[in-house]
LUMPAZA-930472 format. One record per residue (C-alpha): residue number from 0; x, y, z. Coordinates in steps of 0.25 Angstrom, whole numbers, plus 5000, padded with zeros to 4 digits. Layout:
% residues N
<r><num>NUM</num><px>X</px><py>Y</py><pz>Z</pz></r>
...
***
This chain:
% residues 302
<r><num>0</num><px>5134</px><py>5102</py><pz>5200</pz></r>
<r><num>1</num><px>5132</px><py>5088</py><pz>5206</pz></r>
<r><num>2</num><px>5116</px><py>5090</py><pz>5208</pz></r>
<r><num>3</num><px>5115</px><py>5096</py><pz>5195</pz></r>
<r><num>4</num><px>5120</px><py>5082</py><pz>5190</pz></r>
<r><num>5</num><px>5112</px><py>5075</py><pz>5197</pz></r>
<r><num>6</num><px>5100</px><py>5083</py><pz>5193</pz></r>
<r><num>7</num><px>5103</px><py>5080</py><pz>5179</pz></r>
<r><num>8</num><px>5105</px><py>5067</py><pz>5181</pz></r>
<r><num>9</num><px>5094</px><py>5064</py><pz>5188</pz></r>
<r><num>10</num><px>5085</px><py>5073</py><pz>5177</pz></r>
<r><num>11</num><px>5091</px><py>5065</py><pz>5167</pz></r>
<r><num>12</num><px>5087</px><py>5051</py><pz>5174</pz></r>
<r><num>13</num><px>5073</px><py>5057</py><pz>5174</pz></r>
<r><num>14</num><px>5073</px><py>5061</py><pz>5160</pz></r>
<r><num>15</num><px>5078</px><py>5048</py><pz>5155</pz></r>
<r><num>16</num><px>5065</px><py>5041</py><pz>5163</pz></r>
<r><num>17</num><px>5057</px><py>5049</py><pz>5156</pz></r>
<r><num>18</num><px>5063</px><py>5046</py><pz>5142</pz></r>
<r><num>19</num><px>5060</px><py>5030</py><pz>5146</pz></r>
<r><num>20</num><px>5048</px><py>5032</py><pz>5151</pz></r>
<r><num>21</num><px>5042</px><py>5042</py><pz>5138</pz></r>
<r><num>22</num><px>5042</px><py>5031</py><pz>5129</pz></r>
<r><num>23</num><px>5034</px><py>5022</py><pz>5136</pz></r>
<r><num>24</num><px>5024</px><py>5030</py><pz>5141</pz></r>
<r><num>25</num><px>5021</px><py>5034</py><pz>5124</pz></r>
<r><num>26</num><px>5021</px><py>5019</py><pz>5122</pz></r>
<r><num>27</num><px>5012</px><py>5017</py><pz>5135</pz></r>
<r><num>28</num><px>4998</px><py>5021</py><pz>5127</pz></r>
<r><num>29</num><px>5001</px><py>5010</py><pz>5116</pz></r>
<r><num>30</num><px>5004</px><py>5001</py><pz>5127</pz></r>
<r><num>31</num><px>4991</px><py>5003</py><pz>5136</pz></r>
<r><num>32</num><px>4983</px><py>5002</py><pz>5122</pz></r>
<r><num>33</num><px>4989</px><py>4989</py><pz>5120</pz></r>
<r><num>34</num><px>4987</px><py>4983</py><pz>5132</pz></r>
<r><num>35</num><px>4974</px><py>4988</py><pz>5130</pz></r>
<r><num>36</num><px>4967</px><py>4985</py><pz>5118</pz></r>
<r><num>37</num><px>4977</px><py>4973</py><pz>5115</pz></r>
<r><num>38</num><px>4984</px><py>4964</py><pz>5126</pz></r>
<r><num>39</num><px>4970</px><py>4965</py><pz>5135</pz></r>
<r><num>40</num><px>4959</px><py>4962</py><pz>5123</pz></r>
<r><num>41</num><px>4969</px><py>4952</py><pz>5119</pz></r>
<r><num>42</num><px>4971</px><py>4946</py><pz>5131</pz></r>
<r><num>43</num><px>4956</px><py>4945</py><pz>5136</pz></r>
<r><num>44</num><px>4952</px><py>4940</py><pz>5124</pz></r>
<r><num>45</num><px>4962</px><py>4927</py><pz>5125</pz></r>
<r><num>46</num><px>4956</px><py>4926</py><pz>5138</pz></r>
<r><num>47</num><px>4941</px><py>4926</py><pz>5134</pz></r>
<r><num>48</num><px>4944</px><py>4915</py><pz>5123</pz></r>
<r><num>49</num><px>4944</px><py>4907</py><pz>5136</pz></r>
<r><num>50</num><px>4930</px><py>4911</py><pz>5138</pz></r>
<r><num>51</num><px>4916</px><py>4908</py><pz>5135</pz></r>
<r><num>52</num><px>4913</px><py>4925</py><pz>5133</pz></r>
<r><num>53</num><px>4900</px><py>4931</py><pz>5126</pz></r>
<r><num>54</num><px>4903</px><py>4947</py><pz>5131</pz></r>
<r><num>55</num><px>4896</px><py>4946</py><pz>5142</pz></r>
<r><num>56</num><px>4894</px><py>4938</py><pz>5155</pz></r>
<r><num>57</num><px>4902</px><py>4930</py><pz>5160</pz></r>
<r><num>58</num><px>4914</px><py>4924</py><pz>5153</pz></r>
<r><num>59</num><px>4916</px><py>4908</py><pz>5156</pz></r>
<r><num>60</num><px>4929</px><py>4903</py><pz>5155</pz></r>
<r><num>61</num><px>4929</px><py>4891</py><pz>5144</pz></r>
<r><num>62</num><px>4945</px><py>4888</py><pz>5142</pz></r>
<r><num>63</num><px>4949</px><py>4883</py><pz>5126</pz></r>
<r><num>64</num><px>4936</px><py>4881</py><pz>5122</pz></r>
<r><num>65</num><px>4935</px><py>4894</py><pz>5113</pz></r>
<r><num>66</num><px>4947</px><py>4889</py><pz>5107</pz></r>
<r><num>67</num><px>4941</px><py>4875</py><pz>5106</pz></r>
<r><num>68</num><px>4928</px><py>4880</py><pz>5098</pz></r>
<r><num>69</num><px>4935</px><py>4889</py><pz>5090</pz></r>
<r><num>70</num><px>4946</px><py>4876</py><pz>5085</pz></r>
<r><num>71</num><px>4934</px><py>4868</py><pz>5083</pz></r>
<r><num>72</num><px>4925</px><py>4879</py><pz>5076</pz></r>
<r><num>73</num><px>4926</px><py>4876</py><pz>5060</pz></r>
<r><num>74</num><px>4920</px><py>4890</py><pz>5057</pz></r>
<r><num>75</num><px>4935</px><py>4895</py><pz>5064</pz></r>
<r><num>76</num><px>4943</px><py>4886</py><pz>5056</pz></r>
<r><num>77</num><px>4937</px><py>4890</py><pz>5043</pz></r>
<r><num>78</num><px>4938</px><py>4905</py><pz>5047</pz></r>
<r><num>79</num><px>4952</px><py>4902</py><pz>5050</pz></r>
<r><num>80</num><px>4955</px><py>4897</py><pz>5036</pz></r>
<r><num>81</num><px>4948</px><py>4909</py><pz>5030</pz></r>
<r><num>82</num><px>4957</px><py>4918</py><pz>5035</pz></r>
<r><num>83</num><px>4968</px><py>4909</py><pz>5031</pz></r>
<r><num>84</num><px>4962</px><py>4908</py><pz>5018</pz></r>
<r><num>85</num><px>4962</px><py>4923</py><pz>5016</pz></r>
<r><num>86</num><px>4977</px><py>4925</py><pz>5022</pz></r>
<r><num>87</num><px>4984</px><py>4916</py><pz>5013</pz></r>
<r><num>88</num><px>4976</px><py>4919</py><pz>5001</pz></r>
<r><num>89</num><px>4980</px><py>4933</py><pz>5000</pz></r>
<r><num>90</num><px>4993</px><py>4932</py><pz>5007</pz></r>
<r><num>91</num><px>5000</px><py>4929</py><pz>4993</pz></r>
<r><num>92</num><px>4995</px><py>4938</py><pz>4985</pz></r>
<r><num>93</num><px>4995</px><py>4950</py><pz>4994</pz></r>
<r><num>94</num><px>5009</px><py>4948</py><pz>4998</pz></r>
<r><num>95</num><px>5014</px><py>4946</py><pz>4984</pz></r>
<r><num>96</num><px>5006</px><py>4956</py><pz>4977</pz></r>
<r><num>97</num><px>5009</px><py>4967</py><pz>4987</pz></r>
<r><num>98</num><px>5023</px><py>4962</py><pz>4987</pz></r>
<r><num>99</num><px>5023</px><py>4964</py><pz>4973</pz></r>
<r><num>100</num><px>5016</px><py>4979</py><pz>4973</pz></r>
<r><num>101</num><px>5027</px><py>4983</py><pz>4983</pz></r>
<r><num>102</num><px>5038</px><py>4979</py><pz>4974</pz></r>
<r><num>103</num><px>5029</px><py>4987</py><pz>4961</pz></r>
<r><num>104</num><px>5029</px><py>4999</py><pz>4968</pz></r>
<r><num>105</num><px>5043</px><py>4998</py><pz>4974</pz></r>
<r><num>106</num><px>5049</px><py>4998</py><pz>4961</pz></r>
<r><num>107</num><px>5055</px><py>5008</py><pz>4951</pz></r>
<r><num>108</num><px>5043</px><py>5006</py><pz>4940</pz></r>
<r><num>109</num><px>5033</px><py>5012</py><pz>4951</pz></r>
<r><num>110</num><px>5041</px><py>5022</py><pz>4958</pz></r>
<r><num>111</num><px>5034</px><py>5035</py><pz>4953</pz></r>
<r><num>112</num><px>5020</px><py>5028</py><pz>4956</pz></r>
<r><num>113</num><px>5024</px><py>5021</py><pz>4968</pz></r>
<r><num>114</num><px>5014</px><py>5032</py><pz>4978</pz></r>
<r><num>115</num><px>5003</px><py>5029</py><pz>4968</pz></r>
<r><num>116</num><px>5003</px><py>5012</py><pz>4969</pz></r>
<r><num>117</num><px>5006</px><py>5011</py><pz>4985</pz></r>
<r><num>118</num><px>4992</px><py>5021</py><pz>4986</pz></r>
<r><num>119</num><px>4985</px><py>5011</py><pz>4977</pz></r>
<r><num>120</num><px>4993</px><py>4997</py><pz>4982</pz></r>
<r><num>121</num><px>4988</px><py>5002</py><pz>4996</pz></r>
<r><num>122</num><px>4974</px><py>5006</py><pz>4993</pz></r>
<r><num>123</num><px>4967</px><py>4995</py><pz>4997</pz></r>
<r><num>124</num><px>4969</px><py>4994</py><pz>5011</pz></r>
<r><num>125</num><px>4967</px><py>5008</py><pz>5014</pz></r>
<r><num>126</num><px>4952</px><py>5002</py><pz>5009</pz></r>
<r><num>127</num><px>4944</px><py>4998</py><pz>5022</pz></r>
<r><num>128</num><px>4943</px><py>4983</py><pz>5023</pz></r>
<r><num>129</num><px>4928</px><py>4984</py><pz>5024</pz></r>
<r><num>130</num><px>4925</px><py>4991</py><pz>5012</pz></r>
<r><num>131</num><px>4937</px><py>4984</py><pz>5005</pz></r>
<r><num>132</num><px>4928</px><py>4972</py><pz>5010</pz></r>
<r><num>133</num><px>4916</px><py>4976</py><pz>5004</pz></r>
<r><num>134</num><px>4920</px><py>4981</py><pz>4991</pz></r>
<r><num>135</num><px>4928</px><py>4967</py><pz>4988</pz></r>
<r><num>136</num><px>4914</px><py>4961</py><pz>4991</pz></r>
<r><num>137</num><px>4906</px><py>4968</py><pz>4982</pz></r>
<r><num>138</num><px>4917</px><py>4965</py><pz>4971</pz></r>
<r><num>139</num><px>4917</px><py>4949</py><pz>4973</pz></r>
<r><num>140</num><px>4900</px><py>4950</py><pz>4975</pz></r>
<r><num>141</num><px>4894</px><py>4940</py><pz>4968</pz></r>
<r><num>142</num><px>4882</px><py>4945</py><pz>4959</pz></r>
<r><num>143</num><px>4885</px><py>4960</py><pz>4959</pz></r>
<r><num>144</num><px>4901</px><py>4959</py><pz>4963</pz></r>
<r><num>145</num><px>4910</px><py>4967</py><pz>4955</pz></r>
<r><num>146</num><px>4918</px><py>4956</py><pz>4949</pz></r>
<r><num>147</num><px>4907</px><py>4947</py><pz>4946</pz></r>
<r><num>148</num><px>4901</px><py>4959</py><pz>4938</pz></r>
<r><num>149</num><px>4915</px><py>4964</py><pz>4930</pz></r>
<r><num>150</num><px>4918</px><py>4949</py><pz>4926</pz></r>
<r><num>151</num><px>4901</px><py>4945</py><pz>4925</pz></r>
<r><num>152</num><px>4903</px><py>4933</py><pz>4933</pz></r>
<r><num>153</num><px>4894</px><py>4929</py><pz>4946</pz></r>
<r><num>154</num><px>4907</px><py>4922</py><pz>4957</pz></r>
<r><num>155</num><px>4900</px><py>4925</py><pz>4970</pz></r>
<r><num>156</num><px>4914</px><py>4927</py><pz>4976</pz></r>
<r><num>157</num><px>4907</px><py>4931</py><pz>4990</pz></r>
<r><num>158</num><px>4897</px><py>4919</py><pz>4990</pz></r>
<r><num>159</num><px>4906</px><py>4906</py><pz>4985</pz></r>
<r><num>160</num><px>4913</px><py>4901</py><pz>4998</pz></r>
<r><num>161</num><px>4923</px><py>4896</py><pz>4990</pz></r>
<r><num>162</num><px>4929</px><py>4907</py><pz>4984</pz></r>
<r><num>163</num><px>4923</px><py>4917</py><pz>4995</pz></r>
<r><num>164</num><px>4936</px><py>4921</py><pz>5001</pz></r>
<r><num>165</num><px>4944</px><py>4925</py><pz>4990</pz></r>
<r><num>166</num><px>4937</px><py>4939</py><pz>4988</pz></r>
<r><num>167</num><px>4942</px><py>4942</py><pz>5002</pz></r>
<r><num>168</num><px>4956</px><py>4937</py><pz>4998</pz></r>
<r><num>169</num><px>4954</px><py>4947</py><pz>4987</pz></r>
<r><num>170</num><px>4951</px><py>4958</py><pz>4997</pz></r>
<r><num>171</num><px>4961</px><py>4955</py><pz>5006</pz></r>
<r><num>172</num><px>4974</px><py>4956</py><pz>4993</pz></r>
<r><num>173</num><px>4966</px><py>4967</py><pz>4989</pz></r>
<r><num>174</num><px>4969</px><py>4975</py><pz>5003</pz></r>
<r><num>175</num><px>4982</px><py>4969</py><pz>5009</pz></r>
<r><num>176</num><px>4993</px><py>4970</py><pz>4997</pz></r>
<r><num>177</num><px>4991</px><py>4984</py><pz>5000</pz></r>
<r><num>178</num><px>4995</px><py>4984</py><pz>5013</pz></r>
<r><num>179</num><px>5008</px><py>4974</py><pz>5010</pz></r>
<r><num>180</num><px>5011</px><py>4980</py><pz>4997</pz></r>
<r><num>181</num><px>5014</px><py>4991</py><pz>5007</pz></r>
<r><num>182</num><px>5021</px><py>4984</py><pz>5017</pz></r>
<r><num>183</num><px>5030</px><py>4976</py><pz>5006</pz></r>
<r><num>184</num><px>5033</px><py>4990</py><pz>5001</pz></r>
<r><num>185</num><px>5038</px><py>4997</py><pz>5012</pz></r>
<r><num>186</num><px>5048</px><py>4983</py><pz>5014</pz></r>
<r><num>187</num><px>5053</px><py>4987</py><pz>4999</pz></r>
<r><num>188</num><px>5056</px><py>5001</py><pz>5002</pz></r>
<r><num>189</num><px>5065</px><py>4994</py><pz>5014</pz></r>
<r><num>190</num><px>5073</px><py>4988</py><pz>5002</pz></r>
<r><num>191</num><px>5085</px><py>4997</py><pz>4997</pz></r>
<r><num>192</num><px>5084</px><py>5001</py><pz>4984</pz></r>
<r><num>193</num><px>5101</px><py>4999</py><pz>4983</pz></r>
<r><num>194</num><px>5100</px><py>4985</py><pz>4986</pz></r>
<r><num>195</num><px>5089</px><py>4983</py><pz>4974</pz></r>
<r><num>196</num><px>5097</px><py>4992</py><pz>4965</pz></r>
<r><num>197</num><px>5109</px><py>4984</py><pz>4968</pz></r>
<r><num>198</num><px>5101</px><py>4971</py><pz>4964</pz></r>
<r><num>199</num><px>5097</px><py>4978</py><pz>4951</pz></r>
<r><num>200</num><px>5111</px><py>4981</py><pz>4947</pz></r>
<r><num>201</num><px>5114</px><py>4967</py><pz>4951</pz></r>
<r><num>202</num><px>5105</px><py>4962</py><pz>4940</pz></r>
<r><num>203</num><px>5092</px><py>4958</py><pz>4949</pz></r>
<r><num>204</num><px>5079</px><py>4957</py><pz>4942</pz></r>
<r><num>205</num><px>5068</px><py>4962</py><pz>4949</pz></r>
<r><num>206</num><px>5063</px><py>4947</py><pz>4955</pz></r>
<r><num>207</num><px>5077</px><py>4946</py><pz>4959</pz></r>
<r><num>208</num><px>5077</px><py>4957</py><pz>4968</pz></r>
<r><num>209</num><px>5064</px><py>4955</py><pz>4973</pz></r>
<r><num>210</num><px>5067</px><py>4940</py><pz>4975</pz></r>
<r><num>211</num><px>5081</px><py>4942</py><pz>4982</pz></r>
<r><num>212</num><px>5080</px><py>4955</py><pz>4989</pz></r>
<r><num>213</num><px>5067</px><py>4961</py><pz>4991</pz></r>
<r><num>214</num><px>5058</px><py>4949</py><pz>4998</pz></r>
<r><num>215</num><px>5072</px><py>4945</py><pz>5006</pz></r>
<r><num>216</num><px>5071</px><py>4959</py><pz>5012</pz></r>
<r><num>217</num><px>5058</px><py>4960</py><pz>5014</pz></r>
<r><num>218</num><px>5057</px><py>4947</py><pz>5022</pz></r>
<r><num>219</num><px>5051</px><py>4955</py><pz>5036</pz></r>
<r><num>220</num><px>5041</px><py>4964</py><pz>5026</pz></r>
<r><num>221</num><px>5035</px><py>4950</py><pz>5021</pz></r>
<r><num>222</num><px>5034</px><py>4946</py><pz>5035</pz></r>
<r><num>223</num><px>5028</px><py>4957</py><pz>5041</pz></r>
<r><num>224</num><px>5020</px><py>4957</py><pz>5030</pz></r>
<r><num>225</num><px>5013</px><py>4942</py><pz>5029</pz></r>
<r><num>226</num><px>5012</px><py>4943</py><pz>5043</pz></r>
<r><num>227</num><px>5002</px><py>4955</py><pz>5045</pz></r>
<r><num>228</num><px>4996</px><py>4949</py><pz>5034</pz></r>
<r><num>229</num><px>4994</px><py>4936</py><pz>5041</pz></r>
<r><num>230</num><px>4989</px><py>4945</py><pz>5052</pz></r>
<r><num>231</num><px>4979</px><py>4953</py><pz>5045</pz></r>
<r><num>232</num><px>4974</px><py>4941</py><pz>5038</pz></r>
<r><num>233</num><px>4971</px><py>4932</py><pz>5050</pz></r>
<r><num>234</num><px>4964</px><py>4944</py><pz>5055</pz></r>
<r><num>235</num><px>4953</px><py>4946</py><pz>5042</pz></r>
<r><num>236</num><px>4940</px><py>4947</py><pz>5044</pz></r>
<r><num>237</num><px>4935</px><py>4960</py><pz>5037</pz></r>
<r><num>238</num><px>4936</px><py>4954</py><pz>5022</pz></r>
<r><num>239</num><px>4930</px><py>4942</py><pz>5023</pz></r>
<r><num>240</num><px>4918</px><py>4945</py><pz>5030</pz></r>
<r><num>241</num><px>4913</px><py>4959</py><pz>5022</pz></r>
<r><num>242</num><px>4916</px><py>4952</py><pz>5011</pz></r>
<r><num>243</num><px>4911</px><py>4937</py><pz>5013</pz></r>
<r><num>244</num><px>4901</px><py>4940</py><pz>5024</pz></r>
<r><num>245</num><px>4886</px><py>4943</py><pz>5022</pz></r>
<r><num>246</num><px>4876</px><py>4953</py><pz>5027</pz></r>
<r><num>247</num><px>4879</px><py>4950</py><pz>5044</pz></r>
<r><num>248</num><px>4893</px><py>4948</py><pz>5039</pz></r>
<r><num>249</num><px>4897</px><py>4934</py><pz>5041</pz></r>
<r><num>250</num><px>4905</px><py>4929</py><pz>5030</pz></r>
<r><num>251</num><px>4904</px><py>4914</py><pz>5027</pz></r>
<r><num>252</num><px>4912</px><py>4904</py><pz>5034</pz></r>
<r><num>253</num><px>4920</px><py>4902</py><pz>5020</pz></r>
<r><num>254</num><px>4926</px><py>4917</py><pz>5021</pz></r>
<r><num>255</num><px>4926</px><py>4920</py><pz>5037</pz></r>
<r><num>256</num><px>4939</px><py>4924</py><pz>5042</pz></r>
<r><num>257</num><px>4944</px><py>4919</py><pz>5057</pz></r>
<r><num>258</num><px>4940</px><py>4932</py><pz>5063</pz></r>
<r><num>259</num><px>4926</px><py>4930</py><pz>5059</pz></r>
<r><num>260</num><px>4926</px><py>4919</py><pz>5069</pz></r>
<r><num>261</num><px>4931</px><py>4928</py><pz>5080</pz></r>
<r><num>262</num><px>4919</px><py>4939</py><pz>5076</pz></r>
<r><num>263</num><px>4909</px><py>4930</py><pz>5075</pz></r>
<r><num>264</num><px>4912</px><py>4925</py><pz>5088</pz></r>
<r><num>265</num><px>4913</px><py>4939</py><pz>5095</pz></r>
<r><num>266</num><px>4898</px><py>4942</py><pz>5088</pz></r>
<r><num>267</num><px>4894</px><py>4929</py><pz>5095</pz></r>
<r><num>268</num><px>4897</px><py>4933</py><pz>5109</pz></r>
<r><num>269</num><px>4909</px><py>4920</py><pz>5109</pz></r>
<r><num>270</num><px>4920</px><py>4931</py><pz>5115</pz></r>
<r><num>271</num><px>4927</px><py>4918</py><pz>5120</pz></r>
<r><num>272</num><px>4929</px><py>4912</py><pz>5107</pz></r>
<r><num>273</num><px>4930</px><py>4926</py><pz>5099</pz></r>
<r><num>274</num><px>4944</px><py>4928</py><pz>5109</pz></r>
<r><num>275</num><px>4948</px><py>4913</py><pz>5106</pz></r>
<r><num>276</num><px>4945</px><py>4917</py><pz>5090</pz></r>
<r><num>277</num><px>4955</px><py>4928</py><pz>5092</pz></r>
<r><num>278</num><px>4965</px><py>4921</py><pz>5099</pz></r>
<r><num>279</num><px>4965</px><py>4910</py><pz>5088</pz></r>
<r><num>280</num><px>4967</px><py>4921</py><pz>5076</pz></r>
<r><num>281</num><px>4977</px><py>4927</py><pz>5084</pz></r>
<r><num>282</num><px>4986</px><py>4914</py><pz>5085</pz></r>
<r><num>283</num><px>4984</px><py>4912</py><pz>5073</pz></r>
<r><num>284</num><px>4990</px><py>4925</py><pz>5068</pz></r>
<r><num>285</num><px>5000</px><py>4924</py><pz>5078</pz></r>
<r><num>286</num><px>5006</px><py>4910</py><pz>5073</pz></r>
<r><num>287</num><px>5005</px><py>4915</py><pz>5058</pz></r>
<r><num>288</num><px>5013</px><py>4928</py><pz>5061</pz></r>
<r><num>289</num><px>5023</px><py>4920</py><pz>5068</pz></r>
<r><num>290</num><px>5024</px><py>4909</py><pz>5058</pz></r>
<r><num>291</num><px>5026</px><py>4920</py><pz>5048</pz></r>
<r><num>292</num><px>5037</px><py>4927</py><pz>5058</pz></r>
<r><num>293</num><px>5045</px><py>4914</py><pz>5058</pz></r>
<r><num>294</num><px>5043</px><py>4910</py><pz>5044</pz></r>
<r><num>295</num><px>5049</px><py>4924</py><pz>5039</pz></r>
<r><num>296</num><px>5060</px><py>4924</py><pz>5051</pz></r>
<r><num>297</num><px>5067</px><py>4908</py><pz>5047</pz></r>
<r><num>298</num><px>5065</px><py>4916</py><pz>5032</pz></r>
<r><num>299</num><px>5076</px><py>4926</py><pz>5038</pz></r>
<r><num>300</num><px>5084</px><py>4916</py><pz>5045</pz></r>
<r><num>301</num><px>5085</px><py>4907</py><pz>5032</pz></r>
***
C-alpha cells in the first residue's frame, strides 16, 4: 500500500511538471520568432545608427553624428511636419464621423439593416492601399481628373504644393473611419441596453445619453483608438508618394512623409543614417502614445 502511494504521488509530481512545462513550450515558437525577427533587427539597427554603413565593407564607427545630420537636415524637418500635417487633419473627422456611424447603426431606426451598413461602412479598408492610392489620384488629376471633369473646372490638386496634401488627407478619412467606426462599435455593444433604457425612461434625449453615458464609458475605446491611429499615421508612407510622387516615384518635398527620409536613405546606401531615421520615428511614436496614455489616465482620475 505505502509504495503504491508513493508511486502515485511521485506520477502526480511528474504530471504536474508536465502540465507547467506544456504551456510554455506552445508559447516557445512565438517567442524564438520574436526574438528573431524583432528584438535582434531592432537591436542591430540601434547600433548601426552609430555607424558610417553602405551594405558592404567595412562599417566605421562615427558616434552621434547620424543623429546630428539627421537634426540639421531641413528636408527631415519638413517630412516630419508632413506627416504631422496628415495626422492631425484627418484625426477629427475620422474620429467623429466614425463615432457618429457607430452610434447610427447601433440604434433602433437601423436595426433591421444593420448587416448591410457595417459591410459598406468597412468596405474601404478591405481596398488595397495602392490601388486606393491610385484611384484617389486619377479622381484629384488635374486636366483629365474625375472632379475636375464632373464640376468642368481645371484645380491641379496633384501639381499645386499648396493644397497637394489635402487629397491624401482625403484618402486617408476615406479608408480609416471604416476601420474606427468598427472599433467604436464594438465599444457600444459593451454598453447594456438596461442602463440606456433606464435613461430613456428617465426623460434623457439622445445627446444626453450620449453626452453623460456613452463617451464616459467608452474612455479606454477612445484611447485605444487615437492611439493606433497616432501609430499608423506617423508610419505613412504609401498614400502620399503613389498619389503625389512622379514617374520614379518621389513625391515633392511639400507632400513627402518622414518614412520617405528613411527609404531614401536606405536607396542611398546611408544604412547608418537610415537606422538613426528609424530610431527617431520611433521616439517619436513612443512619446505620443505615452502622452496620449497619461492624458486619458489623469481623464480617469479627475
Amino acid at each position: 500500500m505505502m509504495g503504491a502511494r508513493r508511486s502515485s504521488m511521485a506520477g502526480s509530481r511528474i504530471g504536474g511538471k508536465k502540465d507547467r512545462i506544456v504551456p510554455f513550450l506552445f508559447l516557445l515558437p512565438f517567442f524564438v520568432s520574436y526574438v528573431m525577427f524583432f528584438l535582434f533587427p531592432a537591436g542591430y539597427s540601434f547600433a548601426l545608427s552609430f555607424f558610417r554603413f553602405k551594405g558592404y565593407g567595412k562599417a566605421v564607427f562615427i558616434g552621434l553624428d547620424n543623429y546630428v545630420k539627421l537634426f540639421t537636415y531641413s528636408t527631415m524637418w519638413t517630412s516630419l511636419g508632413n506627416t504631422f500635417f496628415y495626422f492631425f487633419s484627418h484625426l477629427v473627422p475620422v474620429m467623429t464621423l466614425s463615432f457618429l456611424l457607430a452610434l447610427a447603426v447601433k440604434s433602433k431606426l437601423l436595426s433591421r439593416s444593420r448587416k448591410f451598413y457595417k459591410v459598406i461602412i468597412f468596405l474601404p479598408q478591405m481596398c488595397a492601399v495602392v490601388a486606393a492610392s491610385l484611384v484617389f489620384k486619377v479622381i484629384f488629376g488635374g486636366e483629365v481628373g474625375v472632379i475636375n471633369q464632373i464640376l468642368g473646372t481645371r484645380i491641379f490638386f496633384l501639381n499645386n504644393l499648396d493644397i497637394i496634401r489635402w487629397p491624401v488627407t482625403t484618402l486617408i478619412v476615406w479608408r480609416s473611419t471604416g476601420w474606427f467606426f468598427v472599433i467604436y462599435l464594438s465599444g457600444l455593444t459593451t454598453i447594456s441596453d438596461e442602463i440606456m433604457d433606464a435613461a430613456l425612461i428617465d426623460g434623457a434625449n439622445f445627446f444626453q445619453r450620449t453626452m453623460r453615458i456613452v463617451i464616459p464609458m467608452m474612455k479606454s475605446i477612445f484611447m485605444f483608438a487615437f492611439i493606433m491611429d497616432a501609430i499608423s499615421s506617423l508610419k505613412l508612407y504609401t498614400e502620399p508618394v503613389l498619389m503625389t510622387g512622379d514617374m520614379s516615384g518621389n513625391p515633392p518635398a511639400q507632400a513627402a512623409p518622414f518614412v520617405n527620409v528613411i527609404v531614401g536613405n536606405l536607396q542611398g546606401g546611408n544604412f547608418g543614417m537610415a537606422s538613426a531615421s528609424g530610431w527617431i520615428l520611433f521616439m517619436i511614436i513612443f512619446l505620443i502614445t505615452l502622452a496620449q496614455f497619461s492624458s486619458f489616465k489623469k481623464g480617469d482620475e479627475q
